[in-house]
Chimera marker file (.cmm) of the C-alpha trace (Angstrom):
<marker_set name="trace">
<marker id="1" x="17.870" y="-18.638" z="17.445" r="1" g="1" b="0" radius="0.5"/>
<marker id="2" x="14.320" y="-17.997" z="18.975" r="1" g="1" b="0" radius="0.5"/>
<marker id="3" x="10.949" y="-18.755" z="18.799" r="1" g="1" b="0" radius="0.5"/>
<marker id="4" x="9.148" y="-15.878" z="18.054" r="1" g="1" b="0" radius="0.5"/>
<marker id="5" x="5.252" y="-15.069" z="17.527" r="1" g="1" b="0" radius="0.5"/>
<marker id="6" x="4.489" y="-12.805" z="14.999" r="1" g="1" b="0" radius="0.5"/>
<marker id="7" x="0.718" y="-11.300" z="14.068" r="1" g="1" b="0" radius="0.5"/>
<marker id="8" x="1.368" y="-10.683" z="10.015" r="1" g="1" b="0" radius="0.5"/>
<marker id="9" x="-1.537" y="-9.395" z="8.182" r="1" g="1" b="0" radius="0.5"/>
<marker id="10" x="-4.053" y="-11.101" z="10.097" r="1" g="1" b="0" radius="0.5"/>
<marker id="11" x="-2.356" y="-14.117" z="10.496" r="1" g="1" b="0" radius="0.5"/>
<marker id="12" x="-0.371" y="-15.714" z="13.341" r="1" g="1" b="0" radius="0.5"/>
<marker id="13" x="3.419" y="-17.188" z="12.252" r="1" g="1" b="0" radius="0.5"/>
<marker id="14" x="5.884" y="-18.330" z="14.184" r="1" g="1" b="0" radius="0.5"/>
<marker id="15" x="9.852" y="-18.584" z="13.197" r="1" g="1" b="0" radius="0.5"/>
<marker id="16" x="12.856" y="-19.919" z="13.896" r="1" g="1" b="0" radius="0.5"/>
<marker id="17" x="15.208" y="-16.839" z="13.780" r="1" g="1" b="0" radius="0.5"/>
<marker id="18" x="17.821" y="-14.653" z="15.488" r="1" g="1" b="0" radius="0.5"/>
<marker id="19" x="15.996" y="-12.181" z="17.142" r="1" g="1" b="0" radius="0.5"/>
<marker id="20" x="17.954" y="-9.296" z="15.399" r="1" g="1" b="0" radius="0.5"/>
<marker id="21" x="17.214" y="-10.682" z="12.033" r="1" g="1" b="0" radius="0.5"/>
<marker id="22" x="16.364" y="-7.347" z="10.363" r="1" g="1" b="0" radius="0.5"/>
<marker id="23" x="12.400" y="-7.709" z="9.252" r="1" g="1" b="0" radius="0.5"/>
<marker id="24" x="12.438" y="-7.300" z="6.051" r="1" g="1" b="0" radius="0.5"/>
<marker id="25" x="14.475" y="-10.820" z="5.860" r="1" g="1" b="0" radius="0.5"/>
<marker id="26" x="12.159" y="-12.223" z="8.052" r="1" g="1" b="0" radius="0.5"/>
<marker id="27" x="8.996" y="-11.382" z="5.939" r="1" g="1" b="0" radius="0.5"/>
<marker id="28" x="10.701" y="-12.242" z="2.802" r="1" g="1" b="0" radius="0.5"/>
<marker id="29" x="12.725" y="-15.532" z="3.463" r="1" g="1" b="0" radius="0.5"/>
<marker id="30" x="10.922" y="-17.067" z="6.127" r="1" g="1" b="0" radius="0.5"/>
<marker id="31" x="7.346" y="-16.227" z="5.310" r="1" g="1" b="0" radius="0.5"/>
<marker id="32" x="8.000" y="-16.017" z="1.680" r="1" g="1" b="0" radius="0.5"/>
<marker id="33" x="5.898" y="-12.161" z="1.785" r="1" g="1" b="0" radius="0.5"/>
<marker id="34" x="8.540" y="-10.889" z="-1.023" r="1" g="1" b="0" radius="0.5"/>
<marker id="35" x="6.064" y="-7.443" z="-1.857" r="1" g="1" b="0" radius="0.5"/>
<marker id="36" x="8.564" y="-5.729" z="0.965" r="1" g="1" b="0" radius="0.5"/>
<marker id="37" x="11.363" y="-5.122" z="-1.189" r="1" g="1" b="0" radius="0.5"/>
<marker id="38" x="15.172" y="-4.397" z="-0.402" r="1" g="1" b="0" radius="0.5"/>
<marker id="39" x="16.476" y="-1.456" z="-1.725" r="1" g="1" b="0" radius="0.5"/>
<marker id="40" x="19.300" y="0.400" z="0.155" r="1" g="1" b="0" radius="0.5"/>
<marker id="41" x="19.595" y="-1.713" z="3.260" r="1" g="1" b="0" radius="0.5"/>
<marker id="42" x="20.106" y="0.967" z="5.533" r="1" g="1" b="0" radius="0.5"/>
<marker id="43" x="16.417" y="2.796" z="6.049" r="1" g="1" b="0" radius="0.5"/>
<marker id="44" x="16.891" y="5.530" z="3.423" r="1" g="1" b="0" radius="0.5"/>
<marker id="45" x="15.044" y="4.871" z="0.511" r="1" g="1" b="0" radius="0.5"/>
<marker id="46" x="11.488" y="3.273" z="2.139" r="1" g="1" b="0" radius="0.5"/>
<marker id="47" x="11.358" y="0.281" z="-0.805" r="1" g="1" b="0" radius="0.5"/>
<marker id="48" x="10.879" y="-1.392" z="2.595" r="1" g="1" b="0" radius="0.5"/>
<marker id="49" x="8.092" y="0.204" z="3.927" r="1" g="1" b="0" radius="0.5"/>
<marker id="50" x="5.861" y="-2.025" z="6.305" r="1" g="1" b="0" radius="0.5"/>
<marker id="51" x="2.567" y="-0.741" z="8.628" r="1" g="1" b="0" radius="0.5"/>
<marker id="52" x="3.234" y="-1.647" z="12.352" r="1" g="1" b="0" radius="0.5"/>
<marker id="53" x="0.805" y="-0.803" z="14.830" r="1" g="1" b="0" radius="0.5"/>
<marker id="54" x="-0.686" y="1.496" z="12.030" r="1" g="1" b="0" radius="0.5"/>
<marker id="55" x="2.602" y="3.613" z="11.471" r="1" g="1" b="0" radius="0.5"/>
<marker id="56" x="4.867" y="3.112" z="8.505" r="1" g="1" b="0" radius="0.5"/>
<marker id="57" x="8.203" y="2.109" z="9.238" r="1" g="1" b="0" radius="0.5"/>
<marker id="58" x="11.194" y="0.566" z="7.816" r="1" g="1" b="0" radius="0.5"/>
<marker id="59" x="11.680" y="-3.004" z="7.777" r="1" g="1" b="0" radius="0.5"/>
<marker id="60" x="15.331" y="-3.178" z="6.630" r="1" g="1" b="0" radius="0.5"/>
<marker id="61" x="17.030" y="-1.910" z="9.601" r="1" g="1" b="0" radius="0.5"/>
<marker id="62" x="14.057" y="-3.406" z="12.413" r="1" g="1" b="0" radius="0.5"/>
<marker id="63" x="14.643" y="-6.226" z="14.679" r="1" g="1" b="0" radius="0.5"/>
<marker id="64" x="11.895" y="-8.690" z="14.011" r="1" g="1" b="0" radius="0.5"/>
<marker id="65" x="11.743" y="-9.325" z="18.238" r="1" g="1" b="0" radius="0.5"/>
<marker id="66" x="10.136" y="-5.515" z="17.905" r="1" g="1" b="0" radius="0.5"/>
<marker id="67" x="6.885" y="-7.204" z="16.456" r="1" g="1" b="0" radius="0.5"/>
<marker id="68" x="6.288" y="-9.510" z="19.000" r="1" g="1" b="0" radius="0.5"/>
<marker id="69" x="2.904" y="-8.113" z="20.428" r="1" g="1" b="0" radius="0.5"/>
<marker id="70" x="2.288" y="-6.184" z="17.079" r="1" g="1" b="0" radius="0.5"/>
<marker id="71" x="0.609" y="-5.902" z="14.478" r="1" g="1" b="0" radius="0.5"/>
<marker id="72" x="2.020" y="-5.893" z="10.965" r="1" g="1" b="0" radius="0.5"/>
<marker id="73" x="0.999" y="-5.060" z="7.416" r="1" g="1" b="0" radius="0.5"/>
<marker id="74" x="2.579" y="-5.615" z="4.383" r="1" g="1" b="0" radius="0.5"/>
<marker id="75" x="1.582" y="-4.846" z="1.190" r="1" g="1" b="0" radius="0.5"/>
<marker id="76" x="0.076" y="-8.298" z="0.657" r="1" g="1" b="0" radius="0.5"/>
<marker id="77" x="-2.037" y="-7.461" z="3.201" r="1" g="1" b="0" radius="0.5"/>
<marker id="78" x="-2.965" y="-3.665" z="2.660" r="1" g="1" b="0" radius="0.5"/>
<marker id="79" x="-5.881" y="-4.387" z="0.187" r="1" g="1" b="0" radius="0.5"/>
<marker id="80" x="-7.999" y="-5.702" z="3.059" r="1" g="1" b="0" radius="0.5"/>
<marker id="81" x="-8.347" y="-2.268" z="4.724" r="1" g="1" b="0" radius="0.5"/>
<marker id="82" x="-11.047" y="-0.143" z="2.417" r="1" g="1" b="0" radius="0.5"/>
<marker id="83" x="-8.381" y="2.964" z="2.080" r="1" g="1" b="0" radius="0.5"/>
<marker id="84" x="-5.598" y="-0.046" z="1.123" r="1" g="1" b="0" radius="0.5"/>
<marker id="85" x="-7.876" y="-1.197" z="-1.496" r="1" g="1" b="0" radius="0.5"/>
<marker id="86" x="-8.341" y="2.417" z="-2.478" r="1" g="1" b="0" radius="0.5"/>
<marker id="87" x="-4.963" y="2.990" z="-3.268" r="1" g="1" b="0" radius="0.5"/>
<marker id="88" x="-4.615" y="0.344" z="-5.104" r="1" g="1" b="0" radius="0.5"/>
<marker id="89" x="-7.073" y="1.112" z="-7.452" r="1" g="1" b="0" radius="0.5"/>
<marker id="90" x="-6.188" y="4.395" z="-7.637" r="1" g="1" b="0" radius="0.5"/>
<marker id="91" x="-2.339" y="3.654" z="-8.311" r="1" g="1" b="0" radius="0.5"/>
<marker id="92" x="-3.688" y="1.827" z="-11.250" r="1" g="1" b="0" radius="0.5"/>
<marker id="93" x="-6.072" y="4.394" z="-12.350" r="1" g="1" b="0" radius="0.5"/>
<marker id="94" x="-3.251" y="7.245" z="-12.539" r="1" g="1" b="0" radius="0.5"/>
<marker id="95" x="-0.646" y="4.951" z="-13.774" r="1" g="1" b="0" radius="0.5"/>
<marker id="96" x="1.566" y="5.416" z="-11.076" r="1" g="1" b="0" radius="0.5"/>
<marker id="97" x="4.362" y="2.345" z="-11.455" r="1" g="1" b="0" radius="0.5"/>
<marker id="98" x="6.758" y="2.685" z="-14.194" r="1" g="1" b="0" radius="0.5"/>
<marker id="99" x="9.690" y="-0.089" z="-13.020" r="1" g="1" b="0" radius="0.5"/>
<marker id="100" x="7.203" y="-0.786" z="-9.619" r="1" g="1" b="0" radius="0.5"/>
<marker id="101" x="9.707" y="-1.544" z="-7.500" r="1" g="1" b="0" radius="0.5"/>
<marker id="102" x="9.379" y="1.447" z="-4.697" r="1" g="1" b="0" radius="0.5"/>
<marker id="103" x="5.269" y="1.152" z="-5.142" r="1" g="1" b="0" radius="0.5"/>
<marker id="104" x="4.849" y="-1.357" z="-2.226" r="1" g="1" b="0" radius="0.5"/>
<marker id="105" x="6.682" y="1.087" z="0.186" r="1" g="1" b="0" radius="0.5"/>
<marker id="106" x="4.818" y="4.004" z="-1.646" r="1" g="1" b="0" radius="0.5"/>
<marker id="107" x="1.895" y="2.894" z="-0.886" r="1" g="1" b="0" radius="0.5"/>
<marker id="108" x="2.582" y="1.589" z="2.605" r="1" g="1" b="0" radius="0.5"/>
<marker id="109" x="3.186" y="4.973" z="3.528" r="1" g="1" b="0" radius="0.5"/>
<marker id="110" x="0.205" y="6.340" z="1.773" r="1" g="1" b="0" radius="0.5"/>
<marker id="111" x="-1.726" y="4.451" z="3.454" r="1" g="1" b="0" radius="0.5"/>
<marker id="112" x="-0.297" y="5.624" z="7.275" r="1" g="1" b="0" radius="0.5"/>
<marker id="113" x="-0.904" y="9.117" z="5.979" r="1" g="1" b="0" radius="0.5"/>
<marker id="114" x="-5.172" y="8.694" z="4.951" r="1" g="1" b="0" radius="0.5"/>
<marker id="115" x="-5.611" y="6.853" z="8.309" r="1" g="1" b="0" radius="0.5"/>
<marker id="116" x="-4.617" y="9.699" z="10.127" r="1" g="1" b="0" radius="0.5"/>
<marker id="117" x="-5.220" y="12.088" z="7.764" r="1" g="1" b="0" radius="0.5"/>
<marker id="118" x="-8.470" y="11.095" z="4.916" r="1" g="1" b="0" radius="0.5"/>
<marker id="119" x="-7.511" y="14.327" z="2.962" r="1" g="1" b="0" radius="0.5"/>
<marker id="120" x="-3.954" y="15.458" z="3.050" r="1" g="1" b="0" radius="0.5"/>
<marker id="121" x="-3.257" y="18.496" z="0.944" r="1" g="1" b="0" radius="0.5"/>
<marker id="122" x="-0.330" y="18.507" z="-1.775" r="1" g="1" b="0" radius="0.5"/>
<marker id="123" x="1.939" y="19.415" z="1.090" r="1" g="1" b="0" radius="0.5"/>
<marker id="124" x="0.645" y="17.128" z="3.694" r="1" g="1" b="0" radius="0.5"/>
<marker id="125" x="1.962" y="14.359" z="0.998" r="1" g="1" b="0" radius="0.5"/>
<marker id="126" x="5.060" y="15.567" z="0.106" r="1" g="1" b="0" radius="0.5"/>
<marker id="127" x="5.312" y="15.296" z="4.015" r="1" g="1" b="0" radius="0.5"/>
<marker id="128" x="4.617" y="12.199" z="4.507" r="1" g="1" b="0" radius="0.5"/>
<marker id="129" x="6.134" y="10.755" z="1.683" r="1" g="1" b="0" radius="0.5"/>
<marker id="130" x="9.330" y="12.365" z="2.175" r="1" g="1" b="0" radius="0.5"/>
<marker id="131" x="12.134" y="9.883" z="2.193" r="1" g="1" b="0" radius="0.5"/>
<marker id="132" x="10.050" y="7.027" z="0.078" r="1" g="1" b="0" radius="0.5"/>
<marker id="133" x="12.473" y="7.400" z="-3.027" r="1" g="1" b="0" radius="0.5"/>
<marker id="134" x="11.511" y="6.443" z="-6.498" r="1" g="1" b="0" radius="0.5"/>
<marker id="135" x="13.849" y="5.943" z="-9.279" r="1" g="1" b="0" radius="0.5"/>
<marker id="136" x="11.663" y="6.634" z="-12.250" r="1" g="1" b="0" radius="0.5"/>
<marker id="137" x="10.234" y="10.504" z="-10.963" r="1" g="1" b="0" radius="0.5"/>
<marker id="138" x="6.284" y="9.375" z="-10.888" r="1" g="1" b="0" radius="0.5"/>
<marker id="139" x="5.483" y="11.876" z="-7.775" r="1" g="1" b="0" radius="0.5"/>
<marker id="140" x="2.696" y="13.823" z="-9.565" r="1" g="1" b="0" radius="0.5"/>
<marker id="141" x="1.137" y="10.618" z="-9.974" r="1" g="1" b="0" radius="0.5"/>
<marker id="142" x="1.769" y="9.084" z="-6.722" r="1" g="1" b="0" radius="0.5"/>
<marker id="143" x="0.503" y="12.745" z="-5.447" r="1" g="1" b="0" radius="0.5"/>
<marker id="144" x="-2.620" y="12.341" z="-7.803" r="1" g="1" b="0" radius="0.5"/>
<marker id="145" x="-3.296" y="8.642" z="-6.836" r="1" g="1" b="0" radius="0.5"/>
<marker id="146" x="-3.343" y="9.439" z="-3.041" r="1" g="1" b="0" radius="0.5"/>
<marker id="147" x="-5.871" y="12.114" z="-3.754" r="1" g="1" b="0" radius="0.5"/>
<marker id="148" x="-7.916" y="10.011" z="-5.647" r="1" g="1" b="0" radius="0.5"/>
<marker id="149" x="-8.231" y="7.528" z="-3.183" r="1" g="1" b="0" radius="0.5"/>
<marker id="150" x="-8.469" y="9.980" z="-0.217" r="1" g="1" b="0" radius="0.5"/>
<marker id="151" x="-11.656" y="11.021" z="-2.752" r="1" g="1" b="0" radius="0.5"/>
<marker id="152" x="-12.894" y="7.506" z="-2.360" r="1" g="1" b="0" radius="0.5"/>
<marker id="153" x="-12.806" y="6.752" z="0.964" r="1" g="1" b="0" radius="0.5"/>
<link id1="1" id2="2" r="1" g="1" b="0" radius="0.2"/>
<link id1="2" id2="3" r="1" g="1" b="0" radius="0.2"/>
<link id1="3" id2="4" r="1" g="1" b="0" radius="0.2"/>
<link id1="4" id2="5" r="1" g="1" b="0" radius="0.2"/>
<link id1="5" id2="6" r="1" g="1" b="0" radius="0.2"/>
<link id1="6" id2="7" r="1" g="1" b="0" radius="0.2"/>
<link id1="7" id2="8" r="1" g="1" b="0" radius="0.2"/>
<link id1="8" id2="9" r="1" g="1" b="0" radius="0.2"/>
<link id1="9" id2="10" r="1" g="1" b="0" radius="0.2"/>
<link id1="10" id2="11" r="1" g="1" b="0" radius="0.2"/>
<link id1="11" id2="12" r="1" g="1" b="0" radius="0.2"/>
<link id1="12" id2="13" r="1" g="1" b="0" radius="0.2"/>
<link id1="13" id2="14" r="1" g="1" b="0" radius="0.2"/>
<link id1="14" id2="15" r="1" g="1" b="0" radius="0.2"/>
<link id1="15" id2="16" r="1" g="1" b="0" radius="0.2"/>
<link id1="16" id2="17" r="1" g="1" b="0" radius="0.2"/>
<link id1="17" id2="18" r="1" g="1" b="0" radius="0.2"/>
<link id1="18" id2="19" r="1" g="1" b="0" radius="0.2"/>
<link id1="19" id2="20" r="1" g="1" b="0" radius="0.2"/>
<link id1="20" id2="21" r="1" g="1" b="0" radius="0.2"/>
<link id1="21" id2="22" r="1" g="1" b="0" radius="0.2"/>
<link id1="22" id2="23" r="1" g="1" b="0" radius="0.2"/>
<link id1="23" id2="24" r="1" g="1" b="0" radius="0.2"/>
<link id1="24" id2="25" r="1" g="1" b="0" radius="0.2"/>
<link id1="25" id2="26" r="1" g="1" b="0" radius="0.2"/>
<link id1="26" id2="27" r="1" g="1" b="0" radius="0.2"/>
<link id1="27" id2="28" r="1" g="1" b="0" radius="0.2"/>
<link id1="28" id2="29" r="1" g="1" b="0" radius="0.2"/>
<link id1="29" id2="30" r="1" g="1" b="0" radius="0.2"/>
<link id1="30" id2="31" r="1" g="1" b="0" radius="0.2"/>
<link id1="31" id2="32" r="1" g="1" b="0" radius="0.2"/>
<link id1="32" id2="33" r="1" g="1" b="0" radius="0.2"/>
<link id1="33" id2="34" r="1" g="1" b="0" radius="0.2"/>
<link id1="34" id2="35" r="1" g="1" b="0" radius="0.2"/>
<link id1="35" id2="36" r="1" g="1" b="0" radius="0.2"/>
<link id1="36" id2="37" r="1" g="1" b="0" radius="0.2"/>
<link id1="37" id2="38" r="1" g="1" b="0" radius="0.2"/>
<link id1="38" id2="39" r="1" g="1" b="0" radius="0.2"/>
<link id1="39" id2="40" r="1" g="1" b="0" radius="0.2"/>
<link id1="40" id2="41" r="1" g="1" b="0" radius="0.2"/>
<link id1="41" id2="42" r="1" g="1" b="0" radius="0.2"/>
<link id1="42" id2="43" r="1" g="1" b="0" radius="0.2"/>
<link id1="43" id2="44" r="1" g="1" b="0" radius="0.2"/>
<link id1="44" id2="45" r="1" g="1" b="0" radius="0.2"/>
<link id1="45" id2="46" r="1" g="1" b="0" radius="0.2"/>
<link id1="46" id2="47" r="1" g="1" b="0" radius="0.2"/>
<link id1="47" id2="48" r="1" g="1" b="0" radius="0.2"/>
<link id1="48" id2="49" r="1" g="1" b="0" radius="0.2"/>
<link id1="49" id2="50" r="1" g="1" b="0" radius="0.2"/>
<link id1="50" id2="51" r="1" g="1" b="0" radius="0.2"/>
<link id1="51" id2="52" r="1" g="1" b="0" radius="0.2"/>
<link id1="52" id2="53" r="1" g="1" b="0" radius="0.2"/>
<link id1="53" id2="54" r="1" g="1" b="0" radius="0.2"/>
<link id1="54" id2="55" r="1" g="1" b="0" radius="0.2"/>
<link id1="55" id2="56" r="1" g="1" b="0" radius="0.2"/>
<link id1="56" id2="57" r="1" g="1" b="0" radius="0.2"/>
<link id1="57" id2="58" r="1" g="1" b="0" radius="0.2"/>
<link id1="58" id2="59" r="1" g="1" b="0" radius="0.2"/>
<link id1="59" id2="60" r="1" g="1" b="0" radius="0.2"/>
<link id1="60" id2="61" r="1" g="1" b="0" radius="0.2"/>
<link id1="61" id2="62" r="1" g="1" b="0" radius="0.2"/>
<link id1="62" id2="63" r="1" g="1" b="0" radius="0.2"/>
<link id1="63" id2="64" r="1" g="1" b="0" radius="0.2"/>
<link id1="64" id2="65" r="1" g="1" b="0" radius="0.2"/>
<link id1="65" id2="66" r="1" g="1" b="0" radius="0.2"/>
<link id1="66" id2="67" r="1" g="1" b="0" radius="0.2"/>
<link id1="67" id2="68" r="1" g="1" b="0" radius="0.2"/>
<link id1="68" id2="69" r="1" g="1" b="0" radius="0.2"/>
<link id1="69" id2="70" r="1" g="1" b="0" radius="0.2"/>
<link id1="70" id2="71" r="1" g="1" b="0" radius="0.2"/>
<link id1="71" id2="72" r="1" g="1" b="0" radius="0.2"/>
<link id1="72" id2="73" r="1" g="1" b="0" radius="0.2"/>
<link id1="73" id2="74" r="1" g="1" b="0" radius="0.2"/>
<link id1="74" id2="75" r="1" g="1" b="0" radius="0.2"/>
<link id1="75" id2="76" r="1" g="1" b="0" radius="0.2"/>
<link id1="76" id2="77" r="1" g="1" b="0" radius="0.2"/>
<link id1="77" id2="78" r="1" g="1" b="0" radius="0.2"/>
<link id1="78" id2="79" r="1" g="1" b="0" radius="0.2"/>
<link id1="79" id2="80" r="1" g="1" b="0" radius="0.2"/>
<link id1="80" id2="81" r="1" g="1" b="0" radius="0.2"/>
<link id1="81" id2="82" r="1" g="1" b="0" radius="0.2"/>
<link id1="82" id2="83" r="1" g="1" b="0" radius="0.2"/>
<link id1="83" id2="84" r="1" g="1" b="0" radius="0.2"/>
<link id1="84" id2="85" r="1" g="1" b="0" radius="0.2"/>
<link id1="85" id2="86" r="1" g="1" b="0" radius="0.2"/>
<link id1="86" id2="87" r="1" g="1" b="0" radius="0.2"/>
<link id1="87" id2="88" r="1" g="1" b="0" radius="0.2"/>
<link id1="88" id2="89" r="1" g="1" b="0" radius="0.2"/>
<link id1="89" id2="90" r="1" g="1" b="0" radius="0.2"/>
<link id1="90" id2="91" r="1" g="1" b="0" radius="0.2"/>
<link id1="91" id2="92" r="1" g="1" b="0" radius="0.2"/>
<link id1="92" id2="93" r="1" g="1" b="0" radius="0.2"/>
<link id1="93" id2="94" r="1" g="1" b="0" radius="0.2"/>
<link id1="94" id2="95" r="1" g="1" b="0" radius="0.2"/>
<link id1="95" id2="96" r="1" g="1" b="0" radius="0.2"/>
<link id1="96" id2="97" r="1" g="1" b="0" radius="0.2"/>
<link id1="97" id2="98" r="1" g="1" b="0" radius="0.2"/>
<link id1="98" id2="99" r="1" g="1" b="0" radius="0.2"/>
<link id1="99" id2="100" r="1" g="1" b="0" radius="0.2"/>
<link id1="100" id2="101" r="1" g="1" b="0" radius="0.2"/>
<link id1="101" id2="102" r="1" g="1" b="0" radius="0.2"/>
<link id1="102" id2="103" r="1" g="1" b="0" radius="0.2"/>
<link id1="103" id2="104" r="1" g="1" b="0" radius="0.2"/>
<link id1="104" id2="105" r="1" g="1" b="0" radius="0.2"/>
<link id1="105" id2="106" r="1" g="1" b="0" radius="0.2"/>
<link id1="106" id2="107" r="1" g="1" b="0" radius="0.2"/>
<link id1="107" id2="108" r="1" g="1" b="0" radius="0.2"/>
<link id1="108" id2="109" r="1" g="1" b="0" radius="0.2"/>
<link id1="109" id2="110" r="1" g="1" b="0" radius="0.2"/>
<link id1="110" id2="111" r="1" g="1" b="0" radius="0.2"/>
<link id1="111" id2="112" r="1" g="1" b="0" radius="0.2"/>
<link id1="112" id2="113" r="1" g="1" b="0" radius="0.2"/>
<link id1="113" id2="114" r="1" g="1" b="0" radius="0.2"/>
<link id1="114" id2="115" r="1" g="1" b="0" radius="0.2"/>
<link id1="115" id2="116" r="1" g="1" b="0" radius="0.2"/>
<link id1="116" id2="117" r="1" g="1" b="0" radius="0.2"/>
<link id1="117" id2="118" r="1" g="1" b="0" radius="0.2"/>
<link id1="118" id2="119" r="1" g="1" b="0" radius="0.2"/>
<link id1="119" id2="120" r="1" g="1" b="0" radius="0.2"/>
<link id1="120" id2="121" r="1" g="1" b="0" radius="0.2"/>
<link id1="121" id2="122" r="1" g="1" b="0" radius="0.2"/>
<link id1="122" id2="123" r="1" g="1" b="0" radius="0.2"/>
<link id1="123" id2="124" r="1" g="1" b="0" radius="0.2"/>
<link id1="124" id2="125" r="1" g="1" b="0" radius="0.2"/>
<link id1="125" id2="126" r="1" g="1" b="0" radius="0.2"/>
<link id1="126" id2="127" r="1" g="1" b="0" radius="0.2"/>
<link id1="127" id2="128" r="1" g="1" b="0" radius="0.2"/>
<link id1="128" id2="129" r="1" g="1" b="0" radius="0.2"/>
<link id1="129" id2="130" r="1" g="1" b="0" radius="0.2"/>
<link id1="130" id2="131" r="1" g="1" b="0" radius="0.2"/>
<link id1="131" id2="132" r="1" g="1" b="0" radius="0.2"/>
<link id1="132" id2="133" r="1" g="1" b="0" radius="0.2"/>
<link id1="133" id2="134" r="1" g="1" b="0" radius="0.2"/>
<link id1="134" id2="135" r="1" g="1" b="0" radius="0.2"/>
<link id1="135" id2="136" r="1" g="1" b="0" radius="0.2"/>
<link id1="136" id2="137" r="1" g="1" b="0" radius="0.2"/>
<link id1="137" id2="138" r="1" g="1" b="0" radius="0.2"/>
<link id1="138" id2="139" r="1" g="1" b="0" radius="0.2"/>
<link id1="139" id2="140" r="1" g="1" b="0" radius="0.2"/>
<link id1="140" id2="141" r="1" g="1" b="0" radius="0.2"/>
<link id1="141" id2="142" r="1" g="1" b="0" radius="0.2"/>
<link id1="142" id2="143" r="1" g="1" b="0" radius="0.2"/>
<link id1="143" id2="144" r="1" g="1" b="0" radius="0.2"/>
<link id1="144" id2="145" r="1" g="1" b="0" radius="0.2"/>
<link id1="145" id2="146" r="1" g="1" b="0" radius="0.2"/>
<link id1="146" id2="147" r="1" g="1" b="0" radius="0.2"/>
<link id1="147" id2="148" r="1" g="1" b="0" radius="0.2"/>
<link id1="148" id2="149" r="1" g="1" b="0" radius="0.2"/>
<link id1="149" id2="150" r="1" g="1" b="0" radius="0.2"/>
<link id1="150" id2="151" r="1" g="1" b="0" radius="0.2"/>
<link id1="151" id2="152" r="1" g="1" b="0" radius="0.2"/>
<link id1="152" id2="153" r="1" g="1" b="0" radius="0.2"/>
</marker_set>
């Protein structure tokens, strides 16, 4: 076990853990942030989708000693950033969630893509969001909702 600083959506935590505790265990059990969902376990489908340092990455698979020194954003946290918040609303505007469970990750990565990008083309997205799986098909509206919000912002 170690002692380990993390810097979680503005906030300063530290745990008690094994410093290869994947992340997404970390965030969930220890700091009780369960928007970061578990979905394949092994990096494939994105369900676990976190912002570190700015860049979407998955959680499932990370060592949490990686964010010592970092900065990390969860989806509980996105909504504080004005193109977060935009996304949001915008992923409610074009009904994007049918089940919801991919939609954190979804929009993790949307988010990593209007930071560097504020408007991606149909193709840009695909790009981007290639890899972040959902079950129920929604793309067109995921694609819509990021262009809405890239509209916004």
């Amino acid at each position: 076990m170690a002692k380990l600083t993390l810097n979680v959506n503005g906030k300063t935590y530290t745990v008690d853990v094994a410093a290869d505790t994947p992340v997404l265990w970390v965030l969930r059990d220890s700091l009780k942030l369960t928007g970061t969902k578990f979905g394949c376990g092994m990096a494939q489908c994105g369900s676990c989708t976190i912002l570190l340092d700015g860049v979407a990455v998955r959680s499932c698979t990370m060592p949490v000693s990686m964010l010592v020194g970092r900065k990390v954003i969860t989806i509980e946290g996105v909504a504080e950033s004005k193109i977060g918040a935009a996304l949001q609303k915008a992923w409610l505007a074009e009904d994007v969630p049918q089940c919801g469970y991919c939609q954190s990750g979804q929009i993790m990565a949307a988010v990593a893509l209007l930071s560097k990008n504020p408007h991606p083309g149909d193709q840009d997205i695909n790009a981007a969001l290639n890899g972040q799986l959902c079950r129920c098909g929604t793309y067109q509206r995921i694609r819509k909702a990021i262009h809405l919000a890239a509209a916004e912002v």
